[in-house]
C-alpha positions as CSV (number, residue, x, y, z in Angstrom):
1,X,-14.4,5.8,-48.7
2,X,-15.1,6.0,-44.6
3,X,-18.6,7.8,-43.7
4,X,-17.7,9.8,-41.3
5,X,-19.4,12.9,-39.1
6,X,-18.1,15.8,-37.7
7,X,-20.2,16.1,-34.0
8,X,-20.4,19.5,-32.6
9,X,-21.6,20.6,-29.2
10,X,-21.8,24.0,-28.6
11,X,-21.5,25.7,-24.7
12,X,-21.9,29.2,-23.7
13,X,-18.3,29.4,-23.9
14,X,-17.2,26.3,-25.7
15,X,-17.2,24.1,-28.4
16,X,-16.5,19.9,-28.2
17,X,-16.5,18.3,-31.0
18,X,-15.0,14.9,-32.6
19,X,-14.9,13.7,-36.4
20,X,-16.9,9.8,-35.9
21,X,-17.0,6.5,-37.8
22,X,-20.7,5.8,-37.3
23,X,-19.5,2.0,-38.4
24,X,-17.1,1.1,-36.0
25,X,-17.8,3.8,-33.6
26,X,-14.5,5.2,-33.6
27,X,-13.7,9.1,-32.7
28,X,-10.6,9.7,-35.7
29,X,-10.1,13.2,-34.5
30,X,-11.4,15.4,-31.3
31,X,-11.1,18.4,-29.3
32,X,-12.0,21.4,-27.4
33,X,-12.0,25.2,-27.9
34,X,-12.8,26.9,-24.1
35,X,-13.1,30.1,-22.7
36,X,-14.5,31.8,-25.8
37,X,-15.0,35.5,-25.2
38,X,-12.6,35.9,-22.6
39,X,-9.2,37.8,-23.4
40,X,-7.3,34.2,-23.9
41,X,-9.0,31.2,-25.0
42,X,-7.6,27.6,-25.5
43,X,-8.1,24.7,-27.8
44,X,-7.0,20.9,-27.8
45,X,-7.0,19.2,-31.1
46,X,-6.1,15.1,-30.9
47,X,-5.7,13.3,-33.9
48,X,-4.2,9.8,-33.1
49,X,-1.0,10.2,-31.1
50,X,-0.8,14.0,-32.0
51,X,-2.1,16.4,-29.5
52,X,-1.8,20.4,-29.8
53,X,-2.9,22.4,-27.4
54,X,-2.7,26.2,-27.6
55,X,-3.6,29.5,-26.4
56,X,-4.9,32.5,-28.2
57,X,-7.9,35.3,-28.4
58,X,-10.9,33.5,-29.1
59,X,-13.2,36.4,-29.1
60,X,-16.2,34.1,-30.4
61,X,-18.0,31.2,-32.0
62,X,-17.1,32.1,-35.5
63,X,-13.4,32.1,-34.3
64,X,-13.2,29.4,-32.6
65,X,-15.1,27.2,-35.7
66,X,-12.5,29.0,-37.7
67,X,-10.0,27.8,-35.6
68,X,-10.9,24.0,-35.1
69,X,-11.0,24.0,-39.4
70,X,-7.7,24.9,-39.2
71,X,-6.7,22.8,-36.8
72,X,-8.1,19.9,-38.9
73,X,-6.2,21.0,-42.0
74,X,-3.4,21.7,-39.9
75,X,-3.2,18.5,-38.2
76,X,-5.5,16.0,-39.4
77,X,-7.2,14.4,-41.0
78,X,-8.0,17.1,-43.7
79,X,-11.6,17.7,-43.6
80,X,-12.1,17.8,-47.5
81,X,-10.3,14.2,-47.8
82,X,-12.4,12.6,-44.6
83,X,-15.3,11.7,-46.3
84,X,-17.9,13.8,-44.2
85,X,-21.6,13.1,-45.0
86,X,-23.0,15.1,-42.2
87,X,-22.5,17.8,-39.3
88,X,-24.6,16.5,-36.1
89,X,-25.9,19.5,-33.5
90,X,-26.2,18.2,-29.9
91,X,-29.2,20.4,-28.9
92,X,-30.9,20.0,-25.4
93,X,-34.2,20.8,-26.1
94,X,-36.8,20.3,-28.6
95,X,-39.8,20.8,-27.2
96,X,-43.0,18.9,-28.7
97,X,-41.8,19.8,-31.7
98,X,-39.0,17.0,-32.8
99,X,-39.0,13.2,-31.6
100,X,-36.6,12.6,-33.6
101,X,-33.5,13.6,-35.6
102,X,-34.2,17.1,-37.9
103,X,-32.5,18.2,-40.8
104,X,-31.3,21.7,-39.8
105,X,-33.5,24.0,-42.4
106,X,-33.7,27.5,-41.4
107,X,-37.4,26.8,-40.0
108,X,-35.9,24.0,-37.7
109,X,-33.0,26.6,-37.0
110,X,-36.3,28.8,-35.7
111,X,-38.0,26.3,-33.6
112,X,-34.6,25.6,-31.7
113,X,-34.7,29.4,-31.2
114,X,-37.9,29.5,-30.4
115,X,-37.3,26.8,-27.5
116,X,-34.6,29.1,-25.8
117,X,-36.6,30.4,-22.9
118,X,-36.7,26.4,-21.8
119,X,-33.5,25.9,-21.8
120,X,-31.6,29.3,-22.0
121,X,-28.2,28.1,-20.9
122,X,-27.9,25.5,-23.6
123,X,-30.8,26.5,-26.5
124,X,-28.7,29.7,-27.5
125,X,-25.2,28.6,-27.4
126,X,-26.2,25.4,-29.5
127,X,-27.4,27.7,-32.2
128,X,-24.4,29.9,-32.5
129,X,-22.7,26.3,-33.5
130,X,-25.4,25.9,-35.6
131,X,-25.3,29.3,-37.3
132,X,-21.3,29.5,-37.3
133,X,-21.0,25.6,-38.9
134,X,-23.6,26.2,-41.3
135,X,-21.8,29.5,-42.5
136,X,-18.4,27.6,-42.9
137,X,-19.2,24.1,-43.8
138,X,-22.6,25.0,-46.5
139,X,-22.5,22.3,-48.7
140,X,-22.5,19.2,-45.9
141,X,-26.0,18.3,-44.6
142,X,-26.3,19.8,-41.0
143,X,-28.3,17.5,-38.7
144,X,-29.8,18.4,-34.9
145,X,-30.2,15.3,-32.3
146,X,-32.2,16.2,-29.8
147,X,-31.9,15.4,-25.6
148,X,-35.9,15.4,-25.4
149,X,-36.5,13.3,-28.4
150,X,-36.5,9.8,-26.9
151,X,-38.5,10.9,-23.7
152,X,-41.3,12.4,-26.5
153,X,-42.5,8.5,-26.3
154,X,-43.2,8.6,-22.8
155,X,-46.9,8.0,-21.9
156,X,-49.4,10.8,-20.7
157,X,-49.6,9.7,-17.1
158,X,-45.4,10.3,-17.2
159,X,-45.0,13.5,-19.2
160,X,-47.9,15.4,-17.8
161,X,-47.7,17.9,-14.5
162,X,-50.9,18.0,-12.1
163,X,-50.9,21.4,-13.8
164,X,-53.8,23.9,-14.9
165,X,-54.2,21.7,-18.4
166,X,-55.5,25.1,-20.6
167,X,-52.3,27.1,-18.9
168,X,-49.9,24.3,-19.4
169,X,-51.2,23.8,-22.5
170,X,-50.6,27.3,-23.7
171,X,-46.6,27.8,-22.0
172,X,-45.9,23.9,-23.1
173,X,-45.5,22.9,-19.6
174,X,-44.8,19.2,-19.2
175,X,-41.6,16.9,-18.4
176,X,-39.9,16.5,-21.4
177,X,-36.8,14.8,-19.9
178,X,-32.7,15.1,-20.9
179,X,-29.8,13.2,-21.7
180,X,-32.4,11.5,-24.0
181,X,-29.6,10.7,-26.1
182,X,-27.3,8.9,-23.6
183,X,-30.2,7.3,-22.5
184,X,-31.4,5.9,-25.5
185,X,-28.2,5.0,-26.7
186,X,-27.2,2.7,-23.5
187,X,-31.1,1.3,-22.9
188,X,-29.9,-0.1,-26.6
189,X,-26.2,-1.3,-26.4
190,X,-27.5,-3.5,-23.5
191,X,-30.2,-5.2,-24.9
192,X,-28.0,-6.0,-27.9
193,X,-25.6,-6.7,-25.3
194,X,-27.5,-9.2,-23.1
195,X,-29.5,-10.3,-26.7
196,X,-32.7,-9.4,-25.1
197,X,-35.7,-6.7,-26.4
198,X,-38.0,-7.2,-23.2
199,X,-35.3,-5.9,-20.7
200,X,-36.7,-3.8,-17.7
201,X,-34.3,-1.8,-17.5
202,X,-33.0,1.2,-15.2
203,X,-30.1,3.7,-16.6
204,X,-28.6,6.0,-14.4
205,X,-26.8,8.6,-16.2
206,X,-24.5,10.0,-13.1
207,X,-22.6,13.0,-13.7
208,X,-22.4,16.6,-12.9
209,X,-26.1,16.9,-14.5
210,X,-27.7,13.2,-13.6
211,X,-31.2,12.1,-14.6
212,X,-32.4,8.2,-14.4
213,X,-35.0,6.7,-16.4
214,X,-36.9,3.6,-16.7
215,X,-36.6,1.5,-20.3
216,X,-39.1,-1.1,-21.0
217,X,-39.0,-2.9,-24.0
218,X,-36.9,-0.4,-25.8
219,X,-39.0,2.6,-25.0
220,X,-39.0,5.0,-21.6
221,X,-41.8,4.9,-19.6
222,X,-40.2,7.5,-16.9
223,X,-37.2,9.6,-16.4
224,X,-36.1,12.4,-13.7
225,X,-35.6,15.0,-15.3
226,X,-38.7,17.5,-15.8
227,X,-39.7,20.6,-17.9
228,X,-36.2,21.7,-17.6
229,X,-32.5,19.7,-16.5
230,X,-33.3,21.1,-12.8
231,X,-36.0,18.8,-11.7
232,X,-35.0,14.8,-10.6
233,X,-31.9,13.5,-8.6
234,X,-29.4,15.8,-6.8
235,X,-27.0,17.1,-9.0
236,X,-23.3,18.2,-8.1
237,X,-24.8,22.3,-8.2
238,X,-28.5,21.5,-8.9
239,X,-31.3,21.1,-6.5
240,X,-32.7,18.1,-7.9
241,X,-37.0,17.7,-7.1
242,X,-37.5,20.2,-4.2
243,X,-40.6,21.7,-2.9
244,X,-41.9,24.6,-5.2
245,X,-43.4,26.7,-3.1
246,X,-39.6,26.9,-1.1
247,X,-39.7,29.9,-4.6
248,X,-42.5,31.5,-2.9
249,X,-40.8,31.1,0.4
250,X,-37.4,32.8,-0.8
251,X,-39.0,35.4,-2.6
252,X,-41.0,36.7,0.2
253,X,-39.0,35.7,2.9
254,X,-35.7,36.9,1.7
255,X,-36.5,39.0,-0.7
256,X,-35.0,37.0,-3.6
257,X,-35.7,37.4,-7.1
258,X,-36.4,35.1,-9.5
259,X,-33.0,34.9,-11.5
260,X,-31.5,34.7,-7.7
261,X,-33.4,31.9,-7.1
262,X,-32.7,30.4,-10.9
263,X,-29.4,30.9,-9.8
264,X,-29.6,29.3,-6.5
265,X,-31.3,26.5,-7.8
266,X,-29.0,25.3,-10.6
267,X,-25.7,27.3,-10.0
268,X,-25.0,26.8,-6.0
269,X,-27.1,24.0,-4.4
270,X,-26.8,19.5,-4.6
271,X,-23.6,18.5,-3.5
272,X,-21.4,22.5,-3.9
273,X,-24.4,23.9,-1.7
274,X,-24.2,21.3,1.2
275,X,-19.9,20.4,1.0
276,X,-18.5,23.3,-1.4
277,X,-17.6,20.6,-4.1
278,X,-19.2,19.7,-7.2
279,X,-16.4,17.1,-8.1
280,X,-17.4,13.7,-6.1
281,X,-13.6,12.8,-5.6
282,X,-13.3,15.9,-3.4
283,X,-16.3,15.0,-1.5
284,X,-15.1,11.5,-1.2
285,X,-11.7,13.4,0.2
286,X,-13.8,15.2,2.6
287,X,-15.6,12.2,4.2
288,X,-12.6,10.7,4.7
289,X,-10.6,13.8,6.6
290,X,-10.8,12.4,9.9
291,X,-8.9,15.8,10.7
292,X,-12.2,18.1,10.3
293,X,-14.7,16.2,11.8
294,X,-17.4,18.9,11.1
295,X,-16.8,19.2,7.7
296,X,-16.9,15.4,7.1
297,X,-19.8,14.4,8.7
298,X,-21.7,17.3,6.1
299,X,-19.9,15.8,3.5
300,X,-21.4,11.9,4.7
301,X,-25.1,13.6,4.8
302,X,-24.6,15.1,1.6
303,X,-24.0,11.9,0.3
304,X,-26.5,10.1,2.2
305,X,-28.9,12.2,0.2
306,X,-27.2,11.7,-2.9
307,X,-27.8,8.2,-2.4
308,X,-31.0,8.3,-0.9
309,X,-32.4,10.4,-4.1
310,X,-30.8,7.7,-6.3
311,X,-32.8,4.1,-3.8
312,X,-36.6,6.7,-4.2
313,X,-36.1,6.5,-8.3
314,X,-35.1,3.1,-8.1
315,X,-37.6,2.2,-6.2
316,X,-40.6,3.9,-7.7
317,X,-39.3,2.4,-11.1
318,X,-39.2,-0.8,-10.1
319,X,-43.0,-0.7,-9.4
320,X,-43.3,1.3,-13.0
321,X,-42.0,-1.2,-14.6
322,X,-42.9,-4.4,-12.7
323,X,-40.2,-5.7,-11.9
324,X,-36.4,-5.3,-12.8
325,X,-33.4,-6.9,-14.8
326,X,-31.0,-4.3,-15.2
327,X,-29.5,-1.2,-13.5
328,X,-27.1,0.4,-15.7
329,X,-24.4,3.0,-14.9
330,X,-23.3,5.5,-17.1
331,X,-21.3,8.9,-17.2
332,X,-18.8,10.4,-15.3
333,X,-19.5,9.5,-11.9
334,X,-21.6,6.4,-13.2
335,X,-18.6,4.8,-14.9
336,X,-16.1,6.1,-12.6
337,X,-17.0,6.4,-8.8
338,X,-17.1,2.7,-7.7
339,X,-18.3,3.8,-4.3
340,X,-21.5,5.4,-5.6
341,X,-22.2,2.0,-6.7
342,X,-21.5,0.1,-4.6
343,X,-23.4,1.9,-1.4
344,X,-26.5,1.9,-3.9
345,X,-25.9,-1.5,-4.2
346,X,-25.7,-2.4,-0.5
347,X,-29.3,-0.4,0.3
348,X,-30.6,-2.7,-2.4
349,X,-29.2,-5.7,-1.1
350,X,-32.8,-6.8,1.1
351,X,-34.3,-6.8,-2.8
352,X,-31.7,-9.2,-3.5
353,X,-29.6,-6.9,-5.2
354,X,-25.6,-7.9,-4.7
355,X,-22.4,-6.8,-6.2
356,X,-19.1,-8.0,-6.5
357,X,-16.9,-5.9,-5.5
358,X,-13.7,-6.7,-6.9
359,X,-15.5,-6.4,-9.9
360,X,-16.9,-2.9,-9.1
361,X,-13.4,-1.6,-8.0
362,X,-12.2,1.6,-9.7
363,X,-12.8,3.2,-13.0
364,X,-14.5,1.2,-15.6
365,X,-14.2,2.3,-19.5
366,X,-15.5,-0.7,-20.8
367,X,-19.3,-2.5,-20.4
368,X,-18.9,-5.0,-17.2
369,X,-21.2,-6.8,-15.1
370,X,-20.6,-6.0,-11.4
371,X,-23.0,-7.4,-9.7
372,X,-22.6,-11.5,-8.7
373,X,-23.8,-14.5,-10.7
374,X,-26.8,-14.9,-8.1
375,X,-27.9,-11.1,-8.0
376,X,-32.0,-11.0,-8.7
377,X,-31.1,-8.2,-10.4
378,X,-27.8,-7.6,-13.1
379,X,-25.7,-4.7,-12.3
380,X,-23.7,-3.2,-15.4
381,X,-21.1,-0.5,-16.2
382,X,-21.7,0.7,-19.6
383,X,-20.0,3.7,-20.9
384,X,-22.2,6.2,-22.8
385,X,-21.1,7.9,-26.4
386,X,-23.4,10.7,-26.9
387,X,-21.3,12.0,-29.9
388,X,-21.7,8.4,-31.8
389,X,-24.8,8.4,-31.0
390,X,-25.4,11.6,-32.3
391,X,-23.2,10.5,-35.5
392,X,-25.3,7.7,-36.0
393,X,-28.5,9.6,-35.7
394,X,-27.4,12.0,-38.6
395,X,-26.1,9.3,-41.0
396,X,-29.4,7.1,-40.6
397,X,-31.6,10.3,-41.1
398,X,-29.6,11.2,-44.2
């Protein structure tokens, strides 16, 4: 019988999750339960060519596992008869504590808890999923695949702040990274793609949240992201690397607390803080409305800093790693918003960086060079799969 497992990644107010053949990668069964807690939720269930969508009170997590159970027994493929071997966890953080992997046993199930305060809009809702799955589903292993776990090999001189050492040592300040997962996972399909294990590579994992890391020989040396998902590039409602002491400024300035400022920081800044839009089709829209030529020349220094923020990492990863074979782009915006490419690209082209642009065109769901046969350096689309990842993590634990 098929190995499969059932990938679950619980939000604040959501749950995604998709039943995975870690063999041939294939997603049998997915879907979507939103707006849990308000008066009418919704779910979206595909299996195959069947898709059922529908609308009811989804008052919680419980619920809405409840719901996707009976979903699959109502639509497919029957849970009982799909040959799960394991539940995988998509948790953000996991501190020092897990560089790989875990088994969720209730003292794992603490140390995720006890993570929350570093990541307390992801941490908690992850373990609801946890706590809800485990309830319904207790006699399949329940694994947890961390975002920090591949960034746990970076070296000392990478993961450690210019911090008091005895306070950062007590509060477990230091850049533990995220989107370890994605990044792991495409720094590896390349190098089996291109049959090569001494790739300097570059992965740029572009989408609402974006981080970028440097890959050499298989393990990171670098990445953006920090003690939290805030610090690195621009982000479509996150600040990216900023000053620190702009905190103090706002607080004694303007009188702002510190939730304001948390607020301000990851909810209303990047690209909705300088155009309104999070979603880089609309800004795109907005730098070409010759109509409103105020709002699209902020729009075209908005993304003059987006791509600005992407040239600094690339550059000062270049020098990391000494030298450079690969850029990769993954995600959303990665994958999909040829444009962002391509005007990286074109700032790289004195490096002897050059892309083909038919090639680049449009949106790209499959791995593809882009960049031309004489490039010094190989441009590539690859499209991440967190949840097979994630799948694959669990079965090779078990």
């Amino acid at each position: 019988m098929t190995q499969t497992v059932l990938v679950i990644n619980s939000g604040s107010s959501s749950i995604k999750y998709q039943l995975v053949d870690p063999e041939t990668g294939d997603a049998i069964a997915k879907g979507i339960v939103e707006r849990i807690g308000e008066a009418l939720g919704t779910i979206k269930h595909v299996h195959g060519a069947d898709v059922t969508e529908e609308e009811l009170p989804i008052p919680d997590h419980e619920v809405g596992m409840r719901e996707v159970l009976r979903l699959f027994d109502a639509k497919g493929p029957v849970l009982s008869e799909a040959g799960i071997v394991a539940v995988g966890h998509r948790i953000v953080q996991g501190g020092k504590y897990f560089d790989g992997p875990a088994l969720v046993t209730d003292e794992v199930r603490d140390l995720i808890e006890r993570l929350c305060p570093m990541a307390p809009l992801h941490n908690p809702a992850h373990l609801k999923g946890i706590d809800v799955a485990r309830e319904l589903m207790p006699d399949i292993p329940h694994v947890a695949v961390f975002d920090t776990a591949f960034f746990q090999q970076l070296p000392e001189k990478a993961s450690t702040y210019a911090l008091n050492a005895e306070v950062a040592e007590k509060y477990a300040v230091r850049r533990y990274g995220a989107h370890g997962t994605s990044h792991q996972f495409v720094s590896r399909e390349v190098a089996k793609l291109l049959g090569r294990d001494d790739l300097k590579q570059i992965v740029m994992h572009l989408g609402n949240g974006a981080s970028v890391s440097a890959v050499k020989d298989g393990k990171p040396i670098d990445t953006s992201m920090g003690l939290t998902p805030l610090e690195g590039l621009m982000m479509g409602s996150r600040t990216g690397d900023i000053d620190p002491a702009v905190v103090f400024h706002l607080a004694r300035q303007a009188g702002m607390s510190i939730d304001e400022i948390d607020h301000l920081f990851n909810k209303e800044s990047g690209m909705k803080g300088l155009t309104g839009e999070t979603d880089m089709r609309s800004v795109w829209g907005l730098i070409g409305n010759d109509e409103d030529p105020e709002t699209q020349a902020k729009a075209r220094v908005a993304m003059d800093i987006y791509i600005n923020r992407l040239l600094k990492y690339v550059g000062s990863y270049t020098a990391e790693l000494g030298g450079l074979d690969v850029i990769t782009f993954t995600a959303g915006i990665g994958e999909n918003d040829w444009r962002v490419r391509r005007e990286l690209a074109e700032a790289l082209e004195p490096f002897g960086v050059k892309i083909d642009v038919e090639k680049n065109e449009g949106r790209i769901g499959e791995p593809r060079v882009v960049s031309t046969p004489d490039s010094k350096v190989l441009l590539l689309v690859y499209p991440t799969n967190e949840e097979l990842a994630i799948a694959r993590q669990a079965l090779t634990l078990l």
